[in-house]
ZAMARGU-4260 file (C-alpha; in steps of 0.2 Angstrom, whole numbers, plus 5000, padded with zeros to 4 digits):
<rodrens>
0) 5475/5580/5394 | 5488/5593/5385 | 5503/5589/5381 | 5517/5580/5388 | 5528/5593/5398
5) 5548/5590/5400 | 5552/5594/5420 | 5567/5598/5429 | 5562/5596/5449 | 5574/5601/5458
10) 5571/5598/5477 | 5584/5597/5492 | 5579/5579/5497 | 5570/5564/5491 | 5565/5547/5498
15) 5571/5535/5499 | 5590/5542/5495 | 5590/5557/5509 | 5574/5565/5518 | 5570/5574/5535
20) 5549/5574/5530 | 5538/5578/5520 | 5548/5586/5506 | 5556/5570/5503 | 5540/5562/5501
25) 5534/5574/5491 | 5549/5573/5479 | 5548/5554/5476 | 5531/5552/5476 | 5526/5565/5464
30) 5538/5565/5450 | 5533/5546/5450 | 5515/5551/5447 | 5517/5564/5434 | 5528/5552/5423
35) 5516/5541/5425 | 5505/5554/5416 | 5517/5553/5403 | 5527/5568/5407 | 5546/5568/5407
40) 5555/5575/5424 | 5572/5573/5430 | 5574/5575/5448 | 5590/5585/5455 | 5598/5586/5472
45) 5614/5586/5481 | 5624/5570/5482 | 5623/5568/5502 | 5638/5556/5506 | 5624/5546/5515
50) 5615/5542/5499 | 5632/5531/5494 | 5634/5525/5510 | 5617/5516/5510 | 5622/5506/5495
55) 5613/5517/5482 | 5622/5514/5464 | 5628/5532/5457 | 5631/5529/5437 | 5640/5539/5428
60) 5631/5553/5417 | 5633/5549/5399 | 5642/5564/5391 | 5647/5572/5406 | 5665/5567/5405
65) 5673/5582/5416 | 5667/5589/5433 | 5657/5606/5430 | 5662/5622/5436 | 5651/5634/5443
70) 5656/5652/5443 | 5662/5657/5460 | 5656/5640/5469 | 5669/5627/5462 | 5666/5614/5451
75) 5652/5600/5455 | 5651/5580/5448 | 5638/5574/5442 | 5631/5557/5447 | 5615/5548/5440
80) 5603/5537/5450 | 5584/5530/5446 | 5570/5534/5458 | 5567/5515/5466 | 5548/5508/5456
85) 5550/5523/5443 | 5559/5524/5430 | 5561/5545/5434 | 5580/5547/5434 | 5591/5556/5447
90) 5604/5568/5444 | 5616/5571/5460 | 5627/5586/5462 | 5643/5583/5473 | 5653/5598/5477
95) 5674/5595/5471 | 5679/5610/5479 | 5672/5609/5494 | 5664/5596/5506 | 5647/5604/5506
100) 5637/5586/5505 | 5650/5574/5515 | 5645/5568/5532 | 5660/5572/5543 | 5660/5571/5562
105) 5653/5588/5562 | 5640/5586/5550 | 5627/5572/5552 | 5611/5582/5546 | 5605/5589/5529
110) 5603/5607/5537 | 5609/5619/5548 | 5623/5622/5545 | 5636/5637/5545 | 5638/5636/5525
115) 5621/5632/5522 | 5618/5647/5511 | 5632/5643/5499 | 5629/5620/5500 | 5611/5628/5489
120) 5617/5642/5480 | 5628/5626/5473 | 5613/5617/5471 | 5604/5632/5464 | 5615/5636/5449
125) 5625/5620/5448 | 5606/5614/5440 | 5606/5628/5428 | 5625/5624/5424 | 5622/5606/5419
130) 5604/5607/5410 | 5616/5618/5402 | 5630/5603/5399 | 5616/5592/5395 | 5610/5604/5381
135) 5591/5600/5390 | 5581/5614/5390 | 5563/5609/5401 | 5547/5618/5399 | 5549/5620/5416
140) 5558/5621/5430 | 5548/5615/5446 | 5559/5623/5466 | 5556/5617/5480 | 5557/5627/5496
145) 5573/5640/5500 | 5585/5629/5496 | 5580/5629/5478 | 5574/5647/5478 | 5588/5655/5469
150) 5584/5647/5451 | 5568/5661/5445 | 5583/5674/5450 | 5596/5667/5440 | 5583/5665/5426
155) 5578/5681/5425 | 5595/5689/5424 | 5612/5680/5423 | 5604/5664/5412 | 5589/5673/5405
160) 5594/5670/5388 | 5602/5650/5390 | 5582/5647/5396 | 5573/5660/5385 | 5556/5646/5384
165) 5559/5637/5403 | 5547/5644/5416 | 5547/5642/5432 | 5536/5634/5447 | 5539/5638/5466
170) 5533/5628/5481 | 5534/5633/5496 | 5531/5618/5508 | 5529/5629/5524 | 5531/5647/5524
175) 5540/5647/5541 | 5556/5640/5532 | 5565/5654/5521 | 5584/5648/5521 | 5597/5658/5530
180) 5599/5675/5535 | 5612/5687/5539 | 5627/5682/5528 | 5643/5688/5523 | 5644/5701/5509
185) 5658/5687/5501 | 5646/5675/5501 | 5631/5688/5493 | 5645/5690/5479 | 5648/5671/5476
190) 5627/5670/5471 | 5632/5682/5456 | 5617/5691/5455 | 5622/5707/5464 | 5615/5701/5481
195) 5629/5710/5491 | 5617/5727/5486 | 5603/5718/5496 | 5602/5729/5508 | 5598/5744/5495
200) 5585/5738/5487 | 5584/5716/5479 | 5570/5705/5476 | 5579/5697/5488 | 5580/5708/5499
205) 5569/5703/5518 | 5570/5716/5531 | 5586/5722/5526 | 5593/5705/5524 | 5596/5692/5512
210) 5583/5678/5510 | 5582/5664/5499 | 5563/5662/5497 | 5559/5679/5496 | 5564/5682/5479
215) 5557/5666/5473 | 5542/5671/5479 | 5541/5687/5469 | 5550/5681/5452 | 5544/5662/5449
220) 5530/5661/5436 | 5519/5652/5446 | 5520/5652/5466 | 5510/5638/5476 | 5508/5629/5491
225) 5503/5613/5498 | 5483/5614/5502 | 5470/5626/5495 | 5468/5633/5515 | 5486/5636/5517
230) 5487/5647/5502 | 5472/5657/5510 | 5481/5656/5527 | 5495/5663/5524 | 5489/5678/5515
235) 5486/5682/5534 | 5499/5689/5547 | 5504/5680/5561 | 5490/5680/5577 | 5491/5688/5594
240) 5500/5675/5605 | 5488/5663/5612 | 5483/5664/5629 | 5485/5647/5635 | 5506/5649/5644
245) 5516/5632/5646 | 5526/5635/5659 | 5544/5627/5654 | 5557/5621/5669 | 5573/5622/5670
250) 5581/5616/5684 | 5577/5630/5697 | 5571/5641/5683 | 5555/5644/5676 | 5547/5651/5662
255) 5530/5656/5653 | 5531/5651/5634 | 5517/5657/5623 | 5512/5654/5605 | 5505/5662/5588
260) 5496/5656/5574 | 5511/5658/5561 | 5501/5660/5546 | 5512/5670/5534 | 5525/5679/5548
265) 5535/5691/5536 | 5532/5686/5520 | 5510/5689/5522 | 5513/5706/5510 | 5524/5699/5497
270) 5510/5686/5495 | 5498/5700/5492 | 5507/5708/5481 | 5511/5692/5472 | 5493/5688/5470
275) 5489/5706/5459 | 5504/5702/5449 | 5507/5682/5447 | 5498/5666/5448 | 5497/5659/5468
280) 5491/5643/5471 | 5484/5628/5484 | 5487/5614/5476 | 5484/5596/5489 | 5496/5585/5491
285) 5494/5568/5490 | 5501/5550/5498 | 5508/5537/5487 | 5496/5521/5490 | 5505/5509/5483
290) 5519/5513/5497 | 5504/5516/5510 | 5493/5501/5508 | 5485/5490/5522 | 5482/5475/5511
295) 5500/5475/5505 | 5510/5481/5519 | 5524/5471/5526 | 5526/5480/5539 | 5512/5476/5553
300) 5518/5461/5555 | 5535/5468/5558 | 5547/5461/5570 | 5559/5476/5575 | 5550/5478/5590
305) 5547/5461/5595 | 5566/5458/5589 | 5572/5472/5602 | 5559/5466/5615 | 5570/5448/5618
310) 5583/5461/5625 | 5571/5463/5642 | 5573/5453/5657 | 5554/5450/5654 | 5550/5449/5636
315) 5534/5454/5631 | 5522/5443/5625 | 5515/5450/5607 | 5502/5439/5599 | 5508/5427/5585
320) 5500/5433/5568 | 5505/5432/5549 | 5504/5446/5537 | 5488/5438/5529 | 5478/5440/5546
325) 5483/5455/5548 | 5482/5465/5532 | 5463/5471/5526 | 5456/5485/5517 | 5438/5494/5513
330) 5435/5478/5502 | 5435/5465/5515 | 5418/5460/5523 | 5413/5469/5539 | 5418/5454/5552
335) 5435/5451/5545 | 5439/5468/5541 | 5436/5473/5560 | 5444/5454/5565 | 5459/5460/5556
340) 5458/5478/5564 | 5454/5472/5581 | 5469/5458/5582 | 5481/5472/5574 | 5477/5485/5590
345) 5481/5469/5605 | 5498/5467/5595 | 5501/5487/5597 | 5495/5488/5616 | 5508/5471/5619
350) 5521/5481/5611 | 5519/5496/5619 | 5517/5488/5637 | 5498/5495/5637 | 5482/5487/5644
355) 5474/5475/5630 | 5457/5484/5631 | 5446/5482/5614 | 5435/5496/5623 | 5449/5510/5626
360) 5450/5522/5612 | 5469/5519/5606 | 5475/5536/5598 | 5491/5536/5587 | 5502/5550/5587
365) 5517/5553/5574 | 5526/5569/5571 | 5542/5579/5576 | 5539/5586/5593 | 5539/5605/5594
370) 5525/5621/5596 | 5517/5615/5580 | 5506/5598/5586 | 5513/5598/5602 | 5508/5614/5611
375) 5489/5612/5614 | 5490/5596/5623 | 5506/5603/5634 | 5496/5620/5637 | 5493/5627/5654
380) 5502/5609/5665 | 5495/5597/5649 | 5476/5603/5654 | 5471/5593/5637 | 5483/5577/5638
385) 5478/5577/5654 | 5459/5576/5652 | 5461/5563/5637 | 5469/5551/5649 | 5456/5552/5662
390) 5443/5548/5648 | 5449/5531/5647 | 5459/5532/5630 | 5476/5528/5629 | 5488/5538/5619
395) 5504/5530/5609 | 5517/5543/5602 | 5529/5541/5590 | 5544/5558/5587 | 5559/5566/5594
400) 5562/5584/5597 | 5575/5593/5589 | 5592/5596/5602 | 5589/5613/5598 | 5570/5616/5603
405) 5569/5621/5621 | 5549/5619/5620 | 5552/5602/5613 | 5564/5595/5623 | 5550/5601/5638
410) 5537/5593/5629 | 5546/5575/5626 | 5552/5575/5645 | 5534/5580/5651 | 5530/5563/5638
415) 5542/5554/5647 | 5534/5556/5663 | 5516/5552/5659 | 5523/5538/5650 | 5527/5532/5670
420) 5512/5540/5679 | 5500/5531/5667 | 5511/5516/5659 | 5495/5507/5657 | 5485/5521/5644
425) 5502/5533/5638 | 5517/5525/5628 | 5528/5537/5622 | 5542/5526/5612 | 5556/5530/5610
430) 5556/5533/5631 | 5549/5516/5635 | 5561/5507/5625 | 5576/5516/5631 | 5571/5512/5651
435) 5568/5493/5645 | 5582/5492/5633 | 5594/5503/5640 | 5593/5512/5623 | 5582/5521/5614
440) 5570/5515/5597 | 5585/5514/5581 | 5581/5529/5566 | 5578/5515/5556 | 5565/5508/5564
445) 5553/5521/5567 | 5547/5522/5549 | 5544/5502/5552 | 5534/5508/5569 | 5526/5522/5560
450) 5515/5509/5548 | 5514/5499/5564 | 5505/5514/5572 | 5492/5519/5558 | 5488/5503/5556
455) 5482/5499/5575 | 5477/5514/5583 | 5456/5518/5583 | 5460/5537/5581 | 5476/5549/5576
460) 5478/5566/5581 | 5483/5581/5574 | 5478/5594/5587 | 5491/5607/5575 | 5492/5625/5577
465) 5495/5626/5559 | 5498/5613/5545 | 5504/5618/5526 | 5494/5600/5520 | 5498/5585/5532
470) 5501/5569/5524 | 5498/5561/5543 | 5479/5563/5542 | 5479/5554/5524 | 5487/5540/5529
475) 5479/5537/5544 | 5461/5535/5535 | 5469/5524/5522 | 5472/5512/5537 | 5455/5514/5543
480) 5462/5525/5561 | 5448/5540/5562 | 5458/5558/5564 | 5455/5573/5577 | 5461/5588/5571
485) 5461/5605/5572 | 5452/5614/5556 | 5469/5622/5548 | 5477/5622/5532 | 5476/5605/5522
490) 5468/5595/5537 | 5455/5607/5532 | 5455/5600/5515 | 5454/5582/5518 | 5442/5580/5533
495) 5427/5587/5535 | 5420/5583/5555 | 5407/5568/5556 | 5390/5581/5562 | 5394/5588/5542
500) 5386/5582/5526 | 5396/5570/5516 | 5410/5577/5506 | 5416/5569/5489 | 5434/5577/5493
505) 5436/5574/5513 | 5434/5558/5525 | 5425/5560/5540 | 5432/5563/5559 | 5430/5575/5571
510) 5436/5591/5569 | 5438/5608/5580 | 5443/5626/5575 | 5447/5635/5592 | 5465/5634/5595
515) 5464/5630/5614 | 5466/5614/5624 | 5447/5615/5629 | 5445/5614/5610 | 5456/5598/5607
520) 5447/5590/5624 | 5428/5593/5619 | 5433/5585/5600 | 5442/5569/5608 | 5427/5568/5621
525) 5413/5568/5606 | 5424/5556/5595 | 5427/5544/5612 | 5409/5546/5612 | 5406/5537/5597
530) 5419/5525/5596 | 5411/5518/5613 | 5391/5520/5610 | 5391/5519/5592 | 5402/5506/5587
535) 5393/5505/5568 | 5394/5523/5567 | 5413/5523/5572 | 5415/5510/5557 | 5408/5518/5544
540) 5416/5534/5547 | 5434/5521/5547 | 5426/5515/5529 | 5424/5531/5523 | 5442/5536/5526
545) 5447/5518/5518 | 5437/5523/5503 | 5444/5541/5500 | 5456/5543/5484 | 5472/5552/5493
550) 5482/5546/5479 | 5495/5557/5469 | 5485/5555/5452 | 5472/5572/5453 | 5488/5581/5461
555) 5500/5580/5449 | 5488/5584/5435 | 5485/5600/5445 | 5504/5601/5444 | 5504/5599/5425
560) 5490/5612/5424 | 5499/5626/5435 | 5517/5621/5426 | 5508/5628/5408 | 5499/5640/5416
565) 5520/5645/5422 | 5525/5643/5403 | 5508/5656/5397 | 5515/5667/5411 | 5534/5665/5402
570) 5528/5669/5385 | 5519/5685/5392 | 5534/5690/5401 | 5546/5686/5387 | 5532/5698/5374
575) 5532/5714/5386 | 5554/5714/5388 | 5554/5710/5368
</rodrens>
């Protein structure tokens, strides 16, 4: 192991504090593991109004006595926090000037939002302001996504010589996601770093606009993303559309909506030429285990749902069970582990109004509704959803869709209705419980529901057009569910299909490559297949997932490896301009 690095990760979201996905996942869970390692990192995000509101405590900074200013953008106050079973401390930045992190009416959401581009170009140098205040000067500054995409500019020109030895680490979490575009040439001049001349020539230039990734991709030390596959991907331009229409209603209106494999859209190029001239990187995510743990986790006995369900004029009858008959793990002896397994699954199909089969093949869904995993079940009438059903399973999906995803919304209402033509084998939840409840499943308890939903479905799917990593797939091995999925990105990475040789890296599952719906149909069918005439088989491939380490650990040494492979890079850089 080298040396103990000091790291500033500086990230637009964490969990528990303020998350929309995975980010915020990855930004609690992997600082936790590299200090554990014996690094020292300091986490940095916007102080969300939301955070306070939930109750968090906000301290303030020793030292900081005054609000800081930050050229062009107003002053910022810092607050400090500690990441919940860590240690890692939290630095919050709350805009005085403006209200770029209060909720108001009109602002419920993280993102997307008119002023966007300068709530992160706040975030961007109010960092570099108060490592500056703080007189802290890492080895390394670790940015994640757009919204911190600004830092490896400002450090290679307007603070270049405040952080002469701090290199820098980009991560792009999905490439799709570069920040905001067409802005004003007032809010260009209020980065400071001549971005109003973007459309001459800039790192930051894209297409004759303004992007925020862009440049980070060209000027960090080191670039990476999230699996090994997706760094290979991405190296790609986006593919033909595919040829599988879904044909999207609209009251009287109809229209064809096709689909491309993203890979990297605009930025494939940049990439290229990255990879001549600086490090690029896959490095795997992981999952946090402790957080994710069938033997510990409170949460399948949870009573949200059975709580909500005394609401119905009918209440559902869910079987009684105590948190020690129902947790389990790949220690536990074969009959009590599928005991345990077994009881877990009746409990779900109560819930969710569904036959209590033990033969059906219960498949758990979780994810945001959109093109991404959504498209080749709904393709040509949901050919693929269609056909699943019709096997027997039964198919339980938890997600919403954005308000502003027209495909989305499509795909949720088209949930909707199978949900009533098949309420026996198809449970889409929030939709069932806003016809028995008059309202819909709360926020807060779908991440309750989610560890409900890993825990007691035989199978998950990820039928995904693409997939930077996926923390879905990890999960749901750890809890012993078997995952379908399409060969892309990190699923590629952590599950190798049951017909190949064991892999040390991957749990088993059954895995397809051809992005169609006949694809996703012929997987399902070979797993339903086993699952029904192989039962040892089917457990053994559960066991295998059980047993895989998914955890943080081997991650975040990769981390610590690719952040002094950024200081190397630094010192070279810092050699050639002397």
């Amino acid at each position: 192991m080298g040396a103990e690095l000091n790291i500033a990760f500086v990230t637009s979201e964490v969990r528990p504090f303020a998350a929309t996905g995975g980010l915020g996942d990855v930004a609690s869970a992997l600082p936790k593991a590299l200090r554990q390692q014996g690094h020292q990192v300091r986490l940095i995000m916007p102080a969300y109004a939301m955070i306070a509101e939930q109750g968090y405590e906000l301290e303030e900074v020793p030292g900081l006595g005054e609000p800081i200013s930050v050229p062009n953008l107003g002053e910022v106050e810092v607050k400090m926090a500690t990441l919940p079973d860590s240690g890692v401390q939290v630095y919050l930045l709350d805009a005085t000037t403006y209200d770029f992190y209060r909720r108001t009416k009109d602002r419920a959401g993280l993102y997307g939002w008119p002023d966007d581009a300068r709530r992160f170009m706040l975030l961007c140098r109010g960092t570099l302001e108060l490592l500056n205040a703080l007189n802290w000067k890492p080895d390394v500054i670790h940015c994640n996504d757009w919204q911190a995409g600004l830092i490896p500019a400002y450090l290679d020109s307007v603070y270049k010589y405040d952080f002469l030895n701090t290199a820098t680490l980009y991560t792009t979490h999905n490439i799709l996601f570069g920040g905001p575009g067409g802005l004003s040439t007032r809010t260009l001049r209020e980065a400071g770093l001549g971005l109003e001349l973007v459309p001459v020539i800039h790192p930051h230039e894209y297409y004759g606009h303004f992007s925020f990734s862009k440049g980070a991709l060209s000027l960090a030390d080191v670039v990476n993303t999230v699996s090994p596959t997706y760094a290979q991907e991405i190296l790609q331009p986006e593919s033909d559309p595919l040829p599988y229409p879904v044909r999207i209603t609209e009251g009287s209106s109809a229209t064809e909506h096709t689909c491309r494999i993203p890979n990297g859209v605009g930025f494939y190029n940049v990439l290229r030429h990255r990879q001549k001239a600086r490090p690029f990187l896959g490095i795997l995510n992981g999952i946090d285990t402790d957080y994710w743990n069938p033997q510990t986790d409170p949460h399948l006995a949870m009573n949200v749902v059975a709580g909500l369900a005394k609401g119905l004029a009918k209440p559902i009858e869910v079987e009684p069970a105590t948190p020690g008959q129902l947790s389990f793990g790949p220690d536990l002896p074969d009959e009590v582990l599928w005991q345990r397994k077994a009881l877990n699954k009746r409990r779900l199909q109560q819930i969710c109004g569904l036959d209590v089969d033990d033969q059906a093949l219960l498949i758990g869904r979780v994810a945001r509704i959109g093109d991404q995993k959504d498209y080749l079940l709904m393709a040509e009438g949901a050919r693929a959803l269609q056909a699943i059903l019709e096997m027997g399973c039964q198919v339980v999906i938890l997600g919403r869709a954005s308000a502003q995803d027209v495909a989305g919304q499509w795909y949720r209402a088209e949930y909707e209705r199978f949900d009533k033509v098949y309420p026996g084998q198809l449970a889409y939840i929030n939709s069932r419980w806003q016809r028995w409840l008059g309202k819909g499943l709360p926020a807060d308890a779908d991440f309750e529901f989610e560890h409900l939903l890993y825990a007691c479905s035989d199978a998950f799917l990820m039928p995904s057009l693409h997939e930077p990593c996926g923390l879905s797939q990890m999960v749901s091995m750890r809890y012993g569910s078997v995952p379908i999925v399409r060969r892309t990105g990190g699923l590629a990475d952590t599950v190798r299909d049951a017909e190949a040789p064991p892999d040390a890296r991957k749990g088993g599952g059954f895995v397809f490559d051809e992005p169609s719906p006949q694809a996703l149909v012929e997987a399902v069918r070979r797993a339903r297949e086993v699952f029904g005439q192989q039962p040892m088989r089917w457990r053994a491939l559960a066991r295998e997932g059980m047993s895989k380490d998914f955890s943080w650990g081997p991650s975040a040494r990769e981390y610590a490896d690719a952040y002094r492979l950024a200081r190397e890079v630094k010192r070279k850089i810092n050699h050639l301009d002397d």
